[in-house]
ROPA-985732 format. One record per atom (N, C-alpha, C): x, y, z; residue in three letters. Coordinates in steps of 0.2 Angstrom, whole numbers, padded with zeros to 4 digits, always signed. Layout:
XYZAla;...
REM end
This chain:
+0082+0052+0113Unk;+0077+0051+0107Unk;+0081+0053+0101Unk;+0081+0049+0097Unk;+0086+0052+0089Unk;+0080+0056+0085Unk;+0085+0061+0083Unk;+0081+0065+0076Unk;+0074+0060+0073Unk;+0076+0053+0071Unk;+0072+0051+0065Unk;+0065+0049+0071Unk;+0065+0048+0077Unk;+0059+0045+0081Unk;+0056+0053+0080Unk;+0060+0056+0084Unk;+0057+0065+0085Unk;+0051+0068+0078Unk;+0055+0066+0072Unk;+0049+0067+0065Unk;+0046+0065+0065Unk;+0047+0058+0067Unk;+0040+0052+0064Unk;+0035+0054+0070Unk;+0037+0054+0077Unk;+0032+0056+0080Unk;+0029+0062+0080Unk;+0032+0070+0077Unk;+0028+0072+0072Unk;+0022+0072+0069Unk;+0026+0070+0066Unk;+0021+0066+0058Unk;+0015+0062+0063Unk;+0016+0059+0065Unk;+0009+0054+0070Unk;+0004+0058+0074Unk;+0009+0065+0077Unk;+0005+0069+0082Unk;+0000+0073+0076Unk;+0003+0073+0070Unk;+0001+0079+0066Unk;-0005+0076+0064Unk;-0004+0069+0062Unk;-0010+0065+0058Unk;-0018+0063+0063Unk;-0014+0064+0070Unk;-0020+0063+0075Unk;-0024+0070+0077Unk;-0018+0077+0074Unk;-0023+0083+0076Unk;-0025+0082+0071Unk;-0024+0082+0064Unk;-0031+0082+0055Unk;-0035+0075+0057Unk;-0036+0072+0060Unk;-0038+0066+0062Unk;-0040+0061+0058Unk;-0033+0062+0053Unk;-0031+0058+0050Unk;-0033+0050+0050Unk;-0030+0048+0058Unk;-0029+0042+0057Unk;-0036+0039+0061Unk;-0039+0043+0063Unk;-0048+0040+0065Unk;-0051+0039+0058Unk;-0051+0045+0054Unk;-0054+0045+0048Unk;-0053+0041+0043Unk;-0047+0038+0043Unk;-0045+0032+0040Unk;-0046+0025+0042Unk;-0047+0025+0048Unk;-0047+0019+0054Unk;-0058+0017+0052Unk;-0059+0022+0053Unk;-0066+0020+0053Unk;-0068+0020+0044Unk;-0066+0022+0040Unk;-0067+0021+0032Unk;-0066+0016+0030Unk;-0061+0012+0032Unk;-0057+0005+0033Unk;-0063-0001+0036Unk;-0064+0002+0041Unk;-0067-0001+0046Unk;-0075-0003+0042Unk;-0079+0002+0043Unk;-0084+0002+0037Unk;-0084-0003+0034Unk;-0081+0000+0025Unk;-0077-0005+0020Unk;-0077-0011+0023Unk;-0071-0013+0026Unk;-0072-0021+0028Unk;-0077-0023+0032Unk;-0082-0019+0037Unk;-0087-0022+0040Unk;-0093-0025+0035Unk;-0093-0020+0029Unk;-0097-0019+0025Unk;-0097-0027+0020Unk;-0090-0027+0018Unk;-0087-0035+0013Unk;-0088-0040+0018Unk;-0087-0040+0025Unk;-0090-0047+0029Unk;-0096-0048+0029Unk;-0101-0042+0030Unk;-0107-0046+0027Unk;-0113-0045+0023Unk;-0108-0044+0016Unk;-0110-0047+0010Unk;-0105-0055+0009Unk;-0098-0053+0010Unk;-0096-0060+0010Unk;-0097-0066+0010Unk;-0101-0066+0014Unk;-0104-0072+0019Unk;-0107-0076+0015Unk;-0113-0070+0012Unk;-0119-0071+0007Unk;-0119-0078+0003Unk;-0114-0079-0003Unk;-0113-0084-0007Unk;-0110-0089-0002Unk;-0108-0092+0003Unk;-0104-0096+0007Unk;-0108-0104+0007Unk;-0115-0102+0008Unk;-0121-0109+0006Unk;-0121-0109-0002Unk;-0122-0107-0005Unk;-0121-0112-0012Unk;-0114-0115-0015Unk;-0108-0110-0013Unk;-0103-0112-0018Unk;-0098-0116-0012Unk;-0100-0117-0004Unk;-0096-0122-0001Unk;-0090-0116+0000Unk;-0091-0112-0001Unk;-0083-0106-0001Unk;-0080-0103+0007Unk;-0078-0105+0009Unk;-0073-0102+0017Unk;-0076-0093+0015Unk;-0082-0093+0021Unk;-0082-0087+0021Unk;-0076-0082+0021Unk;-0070-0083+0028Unk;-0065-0081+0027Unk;-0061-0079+0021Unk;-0059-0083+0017Unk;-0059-0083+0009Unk;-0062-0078+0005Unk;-0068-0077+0004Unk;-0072-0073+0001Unk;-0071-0065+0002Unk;-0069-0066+0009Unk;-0070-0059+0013Unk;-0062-0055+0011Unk;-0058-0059+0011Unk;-0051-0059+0008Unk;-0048-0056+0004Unk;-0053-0061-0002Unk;-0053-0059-0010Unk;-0055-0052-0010Unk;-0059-0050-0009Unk;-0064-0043-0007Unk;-0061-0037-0005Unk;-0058-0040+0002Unk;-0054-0035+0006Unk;-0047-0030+0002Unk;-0043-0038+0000Unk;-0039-0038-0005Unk;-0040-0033-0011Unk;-0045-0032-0016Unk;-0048-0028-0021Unk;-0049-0022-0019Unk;-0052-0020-0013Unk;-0053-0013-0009Unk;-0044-0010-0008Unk;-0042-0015-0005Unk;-0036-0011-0003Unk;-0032-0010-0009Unk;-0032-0011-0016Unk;-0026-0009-0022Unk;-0028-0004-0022Unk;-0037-0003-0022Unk;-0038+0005-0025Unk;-0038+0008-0022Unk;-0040+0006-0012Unk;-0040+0013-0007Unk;-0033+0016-0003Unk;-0029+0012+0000Unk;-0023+0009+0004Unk;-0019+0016-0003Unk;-0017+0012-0007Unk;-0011+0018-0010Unk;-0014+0026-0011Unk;-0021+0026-0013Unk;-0022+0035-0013Unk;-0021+0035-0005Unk;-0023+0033-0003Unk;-0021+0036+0006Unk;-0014+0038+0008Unk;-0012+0034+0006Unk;-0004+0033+0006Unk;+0000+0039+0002Unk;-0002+0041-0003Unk;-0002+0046-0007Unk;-0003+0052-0003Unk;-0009+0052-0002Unk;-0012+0060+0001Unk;-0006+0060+0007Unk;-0005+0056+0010Unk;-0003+0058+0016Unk;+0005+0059+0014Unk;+0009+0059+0011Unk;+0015+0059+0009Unk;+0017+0063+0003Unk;+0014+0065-0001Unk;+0016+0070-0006Unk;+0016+0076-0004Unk;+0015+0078+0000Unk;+0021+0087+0003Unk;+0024+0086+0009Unk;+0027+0080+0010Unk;+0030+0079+0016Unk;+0037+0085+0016Unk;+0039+0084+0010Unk;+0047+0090+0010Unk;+0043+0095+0003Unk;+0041+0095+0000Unk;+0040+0100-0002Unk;+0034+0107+0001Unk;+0030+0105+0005Unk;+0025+0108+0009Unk;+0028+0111+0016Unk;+0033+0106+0017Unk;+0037+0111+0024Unk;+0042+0115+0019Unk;+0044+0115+0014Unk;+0047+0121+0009Unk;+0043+0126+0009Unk;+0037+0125+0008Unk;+0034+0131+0004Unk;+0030+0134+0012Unk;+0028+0132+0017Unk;+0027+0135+0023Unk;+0033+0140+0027Unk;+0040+0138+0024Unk;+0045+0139+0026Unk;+0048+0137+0031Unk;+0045+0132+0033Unk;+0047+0128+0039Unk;+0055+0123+0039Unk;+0055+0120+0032Unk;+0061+0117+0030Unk;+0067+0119+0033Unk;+0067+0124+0030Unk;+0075+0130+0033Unk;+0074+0128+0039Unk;+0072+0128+0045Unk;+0072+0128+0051Unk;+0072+0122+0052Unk;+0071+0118+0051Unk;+0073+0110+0053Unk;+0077+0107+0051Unk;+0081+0111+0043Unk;+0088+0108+0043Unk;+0092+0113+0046Unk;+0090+0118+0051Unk;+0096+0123+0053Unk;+0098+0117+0061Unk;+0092+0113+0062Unk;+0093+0107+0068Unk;+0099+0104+0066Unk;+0104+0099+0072Unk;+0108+0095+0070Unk;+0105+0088+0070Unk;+0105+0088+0062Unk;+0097+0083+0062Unk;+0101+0081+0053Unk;+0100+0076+0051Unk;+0103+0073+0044Unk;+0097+0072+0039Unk;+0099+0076+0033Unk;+0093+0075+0028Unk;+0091+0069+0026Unk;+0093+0062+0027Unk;+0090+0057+0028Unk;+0086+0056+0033Unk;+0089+0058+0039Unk;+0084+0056+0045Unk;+0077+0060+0046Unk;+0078+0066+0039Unk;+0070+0072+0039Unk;+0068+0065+0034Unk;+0069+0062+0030Unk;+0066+0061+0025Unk;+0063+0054+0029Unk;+0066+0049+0030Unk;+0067+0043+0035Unk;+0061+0043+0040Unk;+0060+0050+0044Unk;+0056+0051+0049Unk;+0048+0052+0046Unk;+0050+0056+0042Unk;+0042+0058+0039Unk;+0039+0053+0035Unk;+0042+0047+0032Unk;+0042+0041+0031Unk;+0037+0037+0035Unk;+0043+0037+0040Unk;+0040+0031+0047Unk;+0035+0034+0049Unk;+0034+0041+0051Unk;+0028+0043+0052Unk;+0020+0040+0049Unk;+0024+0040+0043Unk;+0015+0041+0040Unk;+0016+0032+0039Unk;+0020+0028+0038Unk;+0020+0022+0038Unk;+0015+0019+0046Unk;+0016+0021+0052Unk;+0013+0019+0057Unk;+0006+0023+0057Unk;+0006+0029+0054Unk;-0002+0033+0053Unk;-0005+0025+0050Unk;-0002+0023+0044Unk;-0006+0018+0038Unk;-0006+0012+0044Unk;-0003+0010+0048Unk;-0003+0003+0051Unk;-0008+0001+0055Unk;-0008+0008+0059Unk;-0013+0008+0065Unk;-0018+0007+0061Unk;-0022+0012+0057Unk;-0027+0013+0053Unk;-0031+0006+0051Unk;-0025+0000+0047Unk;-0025-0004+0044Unk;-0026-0010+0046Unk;-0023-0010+0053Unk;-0024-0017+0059Unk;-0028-0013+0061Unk;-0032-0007+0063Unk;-0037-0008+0068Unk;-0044-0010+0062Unk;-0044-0003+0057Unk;-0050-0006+0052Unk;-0052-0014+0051Unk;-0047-0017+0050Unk;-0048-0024+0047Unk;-0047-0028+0052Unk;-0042-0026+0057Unk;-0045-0030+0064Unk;-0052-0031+0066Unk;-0054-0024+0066Unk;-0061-0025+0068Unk;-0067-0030+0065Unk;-0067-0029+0057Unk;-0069-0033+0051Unk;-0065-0042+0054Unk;-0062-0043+0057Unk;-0059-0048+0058Unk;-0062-0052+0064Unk;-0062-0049+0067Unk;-0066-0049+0073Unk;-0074-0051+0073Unk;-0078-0048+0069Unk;-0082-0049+0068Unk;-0085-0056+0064Unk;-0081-0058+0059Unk;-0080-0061+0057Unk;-0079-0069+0059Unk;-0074-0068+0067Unk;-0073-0073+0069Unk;-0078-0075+0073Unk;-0082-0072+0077Unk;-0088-0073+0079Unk;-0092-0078+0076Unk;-0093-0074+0069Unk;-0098-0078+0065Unk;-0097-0083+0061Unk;-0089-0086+0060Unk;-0089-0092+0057Unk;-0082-0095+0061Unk;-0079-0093+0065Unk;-0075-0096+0070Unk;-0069-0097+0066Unk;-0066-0103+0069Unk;-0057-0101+0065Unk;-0056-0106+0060Unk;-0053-0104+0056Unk;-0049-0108+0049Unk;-0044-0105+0049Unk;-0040-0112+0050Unk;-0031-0108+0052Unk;-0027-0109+0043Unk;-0031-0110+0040Unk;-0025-0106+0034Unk;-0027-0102+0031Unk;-0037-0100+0032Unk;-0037-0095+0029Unk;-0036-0088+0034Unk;-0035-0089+0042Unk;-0035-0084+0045Unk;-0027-0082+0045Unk;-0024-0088+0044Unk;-0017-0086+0040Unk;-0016-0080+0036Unk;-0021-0082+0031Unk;-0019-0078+0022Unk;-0023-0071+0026Unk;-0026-0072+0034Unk;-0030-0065+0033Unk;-0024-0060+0038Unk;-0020-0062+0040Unk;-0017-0061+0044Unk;-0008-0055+0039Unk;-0009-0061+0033Unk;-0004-0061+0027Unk;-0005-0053+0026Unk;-0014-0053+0024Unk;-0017-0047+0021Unk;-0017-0041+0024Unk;-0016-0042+0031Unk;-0015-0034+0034Unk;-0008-0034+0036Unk;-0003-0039+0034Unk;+0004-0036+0034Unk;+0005-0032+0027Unk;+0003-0038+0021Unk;+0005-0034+0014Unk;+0000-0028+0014Unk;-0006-0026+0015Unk;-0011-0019+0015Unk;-0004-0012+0019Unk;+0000-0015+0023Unk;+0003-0009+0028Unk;+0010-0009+0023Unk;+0012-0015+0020Unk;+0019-0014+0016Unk;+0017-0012+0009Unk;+0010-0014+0008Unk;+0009-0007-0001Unk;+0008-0001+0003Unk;+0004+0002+0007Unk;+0003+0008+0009Unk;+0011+0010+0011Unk;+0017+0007+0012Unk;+0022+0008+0013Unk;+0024+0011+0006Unk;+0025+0007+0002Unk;+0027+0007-0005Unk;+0025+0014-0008Unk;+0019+0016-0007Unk;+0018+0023-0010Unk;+0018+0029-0007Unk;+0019+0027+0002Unk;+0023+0031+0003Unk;+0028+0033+0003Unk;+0033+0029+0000Unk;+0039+0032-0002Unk;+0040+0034-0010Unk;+0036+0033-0014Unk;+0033+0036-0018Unk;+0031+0042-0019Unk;+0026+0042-0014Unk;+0022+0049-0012Unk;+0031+0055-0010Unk;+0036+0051-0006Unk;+0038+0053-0003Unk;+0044+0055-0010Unk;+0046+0051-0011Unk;+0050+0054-0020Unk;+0048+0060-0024Unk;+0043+0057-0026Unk;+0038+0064-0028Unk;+0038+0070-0026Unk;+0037+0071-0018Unk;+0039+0078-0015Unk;+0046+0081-0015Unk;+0051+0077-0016Unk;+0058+0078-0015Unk;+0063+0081-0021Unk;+0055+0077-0029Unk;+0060+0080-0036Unk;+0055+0085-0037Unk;+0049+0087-0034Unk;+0048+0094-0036Unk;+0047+0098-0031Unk;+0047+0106-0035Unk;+0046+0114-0030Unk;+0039+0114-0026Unk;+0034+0113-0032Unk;+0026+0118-0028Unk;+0024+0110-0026Unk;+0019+0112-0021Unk;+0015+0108-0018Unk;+0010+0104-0021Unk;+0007+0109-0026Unk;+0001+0108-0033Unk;+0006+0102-0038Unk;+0012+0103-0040Unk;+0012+0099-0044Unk;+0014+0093-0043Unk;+0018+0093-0033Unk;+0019+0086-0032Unk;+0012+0083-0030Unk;+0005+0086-0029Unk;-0003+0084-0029Unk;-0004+0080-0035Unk;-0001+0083-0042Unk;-0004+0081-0047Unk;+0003+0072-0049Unk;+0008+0074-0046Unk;+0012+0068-0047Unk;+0012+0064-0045Unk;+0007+0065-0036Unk;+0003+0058-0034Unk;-0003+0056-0036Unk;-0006+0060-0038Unk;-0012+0055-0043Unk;-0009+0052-0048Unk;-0005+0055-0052Unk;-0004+0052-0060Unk;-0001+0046-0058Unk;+0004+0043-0054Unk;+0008+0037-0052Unk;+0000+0034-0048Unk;-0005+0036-0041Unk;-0011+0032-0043Unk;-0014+0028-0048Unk;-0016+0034-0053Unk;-0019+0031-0061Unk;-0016+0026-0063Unk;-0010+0026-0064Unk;-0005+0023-0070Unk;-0003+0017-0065Unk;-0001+0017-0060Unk;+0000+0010-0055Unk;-0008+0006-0053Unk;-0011+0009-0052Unk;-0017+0006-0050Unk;-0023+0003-0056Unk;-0022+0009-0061Unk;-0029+0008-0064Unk;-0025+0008-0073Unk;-0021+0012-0075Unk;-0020+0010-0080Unk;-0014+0004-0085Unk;-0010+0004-0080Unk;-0003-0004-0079Unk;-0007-0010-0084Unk;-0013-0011-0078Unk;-0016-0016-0080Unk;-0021-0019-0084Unk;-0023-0011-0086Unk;-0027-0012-0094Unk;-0021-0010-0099Unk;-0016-0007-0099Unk;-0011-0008-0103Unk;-0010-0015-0102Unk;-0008-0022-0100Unk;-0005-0027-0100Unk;-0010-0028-0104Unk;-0017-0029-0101Unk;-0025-0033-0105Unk;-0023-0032-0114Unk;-0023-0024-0114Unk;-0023-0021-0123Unk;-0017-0024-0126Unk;-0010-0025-0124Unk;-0006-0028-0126Unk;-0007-0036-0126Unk;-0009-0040-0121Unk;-0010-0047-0124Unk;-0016-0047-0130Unk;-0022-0042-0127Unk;-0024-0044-0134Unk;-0022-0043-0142Unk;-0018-0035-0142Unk;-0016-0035-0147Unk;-0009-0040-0149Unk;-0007-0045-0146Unk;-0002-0047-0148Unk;-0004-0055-0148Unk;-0011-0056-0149Unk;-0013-0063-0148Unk;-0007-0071-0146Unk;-0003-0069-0142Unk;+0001-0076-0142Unk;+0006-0075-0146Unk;+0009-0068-0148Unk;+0013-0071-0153Unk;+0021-0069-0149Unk;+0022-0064-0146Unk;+0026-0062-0144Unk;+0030-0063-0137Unk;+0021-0060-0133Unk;+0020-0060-0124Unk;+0023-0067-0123Unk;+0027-0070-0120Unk;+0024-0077-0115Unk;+0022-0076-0109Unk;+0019-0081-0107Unk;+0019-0083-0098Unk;+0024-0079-0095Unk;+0030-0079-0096Unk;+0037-0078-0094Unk;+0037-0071-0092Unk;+0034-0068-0099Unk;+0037-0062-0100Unk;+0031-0058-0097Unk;+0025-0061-0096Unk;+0020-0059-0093Unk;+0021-0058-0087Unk;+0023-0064-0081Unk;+0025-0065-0075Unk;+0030-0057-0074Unk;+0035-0058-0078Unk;+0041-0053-0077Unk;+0036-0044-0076Unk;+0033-0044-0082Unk;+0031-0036-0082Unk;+0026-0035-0076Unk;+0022-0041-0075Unk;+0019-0040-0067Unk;+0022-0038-0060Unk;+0027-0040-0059Unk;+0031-0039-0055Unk;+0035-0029-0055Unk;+0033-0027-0062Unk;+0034-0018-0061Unk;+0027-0015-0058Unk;+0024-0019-0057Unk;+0019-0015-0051Unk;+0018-0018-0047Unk;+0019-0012-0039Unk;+0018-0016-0033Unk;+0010-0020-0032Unk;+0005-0016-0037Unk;-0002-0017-0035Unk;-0005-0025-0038Unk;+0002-0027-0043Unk;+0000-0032-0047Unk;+0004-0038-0041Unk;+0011-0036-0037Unk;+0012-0041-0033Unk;+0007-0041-0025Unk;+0006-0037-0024Unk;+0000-0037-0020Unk;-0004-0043-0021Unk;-0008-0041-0026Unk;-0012-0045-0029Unk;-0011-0054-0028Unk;-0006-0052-0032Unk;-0003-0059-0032Unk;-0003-0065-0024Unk;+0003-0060-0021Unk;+0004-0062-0013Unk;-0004-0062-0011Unk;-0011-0057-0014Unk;-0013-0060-0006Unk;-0021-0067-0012Unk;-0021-0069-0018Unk;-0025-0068-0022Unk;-0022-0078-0024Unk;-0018-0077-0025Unk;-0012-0084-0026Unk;-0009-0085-0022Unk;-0005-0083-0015Unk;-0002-0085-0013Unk;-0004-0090-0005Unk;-0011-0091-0005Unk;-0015-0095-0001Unk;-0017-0099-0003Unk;-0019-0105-0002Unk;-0022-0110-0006Unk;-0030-0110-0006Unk;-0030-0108+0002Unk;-0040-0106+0002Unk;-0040-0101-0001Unk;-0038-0095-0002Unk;-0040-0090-0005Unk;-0039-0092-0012Unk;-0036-0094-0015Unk;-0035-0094-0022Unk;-0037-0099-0025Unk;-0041-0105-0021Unk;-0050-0109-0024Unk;-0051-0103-0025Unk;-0053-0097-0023Unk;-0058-0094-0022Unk;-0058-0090-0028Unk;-0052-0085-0029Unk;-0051-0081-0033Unk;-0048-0084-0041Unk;-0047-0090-0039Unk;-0047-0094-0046Unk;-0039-0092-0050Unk;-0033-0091-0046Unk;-0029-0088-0047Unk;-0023-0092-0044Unk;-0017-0092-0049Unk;-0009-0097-0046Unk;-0003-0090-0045Unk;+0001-0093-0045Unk;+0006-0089-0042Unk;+0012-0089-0050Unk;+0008-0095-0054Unk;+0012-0097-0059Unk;+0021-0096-0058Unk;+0025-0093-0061Unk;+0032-0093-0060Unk;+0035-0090-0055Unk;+0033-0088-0050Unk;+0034-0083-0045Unk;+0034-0087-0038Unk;+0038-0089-0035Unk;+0038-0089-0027Unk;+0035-0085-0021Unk;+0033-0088-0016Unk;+0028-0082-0012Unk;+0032-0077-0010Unk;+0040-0081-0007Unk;+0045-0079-0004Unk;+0049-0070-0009Unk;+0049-0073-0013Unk;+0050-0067-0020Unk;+0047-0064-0021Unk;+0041-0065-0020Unk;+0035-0060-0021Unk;+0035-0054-0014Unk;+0035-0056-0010Unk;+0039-0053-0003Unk;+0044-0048-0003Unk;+0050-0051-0008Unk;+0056-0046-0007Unk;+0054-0043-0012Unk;+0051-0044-0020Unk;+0051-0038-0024Unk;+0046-0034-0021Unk;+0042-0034-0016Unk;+0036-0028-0013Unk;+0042-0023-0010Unk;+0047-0027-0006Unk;+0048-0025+0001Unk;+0056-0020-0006Unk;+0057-0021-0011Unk;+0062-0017-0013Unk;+0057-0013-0016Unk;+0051-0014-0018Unk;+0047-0005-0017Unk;+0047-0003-0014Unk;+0048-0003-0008Unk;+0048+0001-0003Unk;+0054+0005-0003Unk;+0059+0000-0003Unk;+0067+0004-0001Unk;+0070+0008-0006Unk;+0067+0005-0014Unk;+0071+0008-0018Unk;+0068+0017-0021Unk;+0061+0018-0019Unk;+0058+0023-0020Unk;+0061+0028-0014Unk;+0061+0024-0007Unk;+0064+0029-0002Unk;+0073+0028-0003Unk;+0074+0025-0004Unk;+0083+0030-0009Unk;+0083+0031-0013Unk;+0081+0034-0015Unk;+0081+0039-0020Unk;+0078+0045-0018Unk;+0074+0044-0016Unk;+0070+0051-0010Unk;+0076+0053-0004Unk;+0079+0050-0004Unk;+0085+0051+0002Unk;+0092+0054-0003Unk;+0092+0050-0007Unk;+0097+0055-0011Unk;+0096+0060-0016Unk;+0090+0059-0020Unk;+0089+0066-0020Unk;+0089+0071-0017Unk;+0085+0071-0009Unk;+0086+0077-0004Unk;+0093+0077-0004Unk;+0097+0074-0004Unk;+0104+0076+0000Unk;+0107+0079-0004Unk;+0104+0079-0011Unk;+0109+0083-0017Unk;+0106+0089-0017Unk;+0096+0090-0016Unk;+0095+0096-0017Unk;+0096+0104-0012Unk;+0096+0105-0017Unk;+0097+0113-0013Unk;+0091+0116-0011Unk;+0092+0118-0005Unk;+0087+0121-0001Unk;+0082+0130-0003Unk;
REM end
């Protein structure tokens, strides 16, 4: 078994003693059981793919929930084994400060997965019971809990950055919220205050599409809001100049470029 299974296994044993991954399994669960049957509700007047609705929905929970989760579980990955003093002793193993970083990583990347397919599986499942199958929206729902597990990816390496450029455990806490706010909640009222203040004059389309693309929350969005046809009657939403296929790779380079850099920074930092 290599170094990097040994952490992430780990990381997975540790998250089932805090019962992490129940806690989140059933929060999720709830949530989505919850949006399936209010979902439903509006399906006799507007002719709308319950499927669809439940999507949109799901979709909207997961930008705001999925990354703080994804946070908490990954901002003292290296700096909390520092300050327990346990670090020293994991690099005195013959073991590669990539494959520490790498592991605790994958660890909490399969924490968020299980979690993720079971929560919304379950929500999925019930679901099918009660309005049976539609293959392209069960598509885009299928779409939804791969990108749900690839954003919660994304901010764990994030989460995972964050713990690598700083010392105390407090300030890489307050590093992961501040990157929630500002990825999540404030990005996008900054975009809205600047198209208003710039009525047309400056922003284009263009230029709009491009700055959406610096948050992974807003290609989320995108891929799962626009990048279905039934879903996006629903959500009233185009893909405009963006490819689904691109929308894809720039998530999946969220992922890689936040965790190299978290892997090079460790390997330069001193212990």
């Amino acid at each position: 078994m290599t170094p990097l299974v040994t952490i992430a296994g780990q990381e997975i044993r540790a998250g089932i003693r805090n019962r992490w991954v129940l806690a989140m399994t059933l929060l999720l669960a709830a949530l989505a059981l919850s949006l399936v049957l209010v979902g439903s509700a509006p399906t006799g007047a507007v002719g709308a793919s319950p499927l669809a609705v439940v999507i949109v929905s799901l979709a909207s929970l997961t930008i705001f929930l999925v990354p703080l989760v994804a946070l908490m579980l990954s901002f003292d990955a290296i700096v909390g084994e520092a300050e327990r003093g346990t670090l020293l002793l994991l690099m005195a193993y013959p073991i590669s400060r990539w494959q520490i970083v790498a592991g605790k990583f994958a660890g909490h990347v399969v924490i968020l997965a299980l979690a993720t397919t079971v929560g919304y599986g379950a929500a999925g499942v019930v679901l099918w019971l009660n309005a049976g199958a539609e293959a392209g929206a069960w598509g885009a729902f299928l779409a939804l809990i791969g990108t749900s597990i690839l954003l919660g990816a994304v901010f764990a390496a994030l989460g995972a950055l964050a713990s690598v450029l700083v010392r105390e455990r407090a300030t890489a806490a307050g590093l992961a919220v501040g990157l929630w706010l500002v990825l999540v909640l404030l990005y996008d009222a900054a975009l809205l205050g600047l198209l208003v203040a710039d009525q047309g004059q400056y922003v284009t389309e263009a230029l709009l599409d491009t700055l959406l693309l610096f948050n992974p929350a807003d290609v989320y969005r995108l891929i799962n809001l626009a990048g279905h046809e039934a879903v996006a009657q629903v959500a009233g939403m185009t893909l405009s100049g963006h490819s689904l296929l691109a929308l894809y790779g720039v998530l999946a380079a969220w992922v890689a470029v936040p965790l190299g850099l978290a892997i090079l920074f460790f390997e330069r930092k001193q212990p």
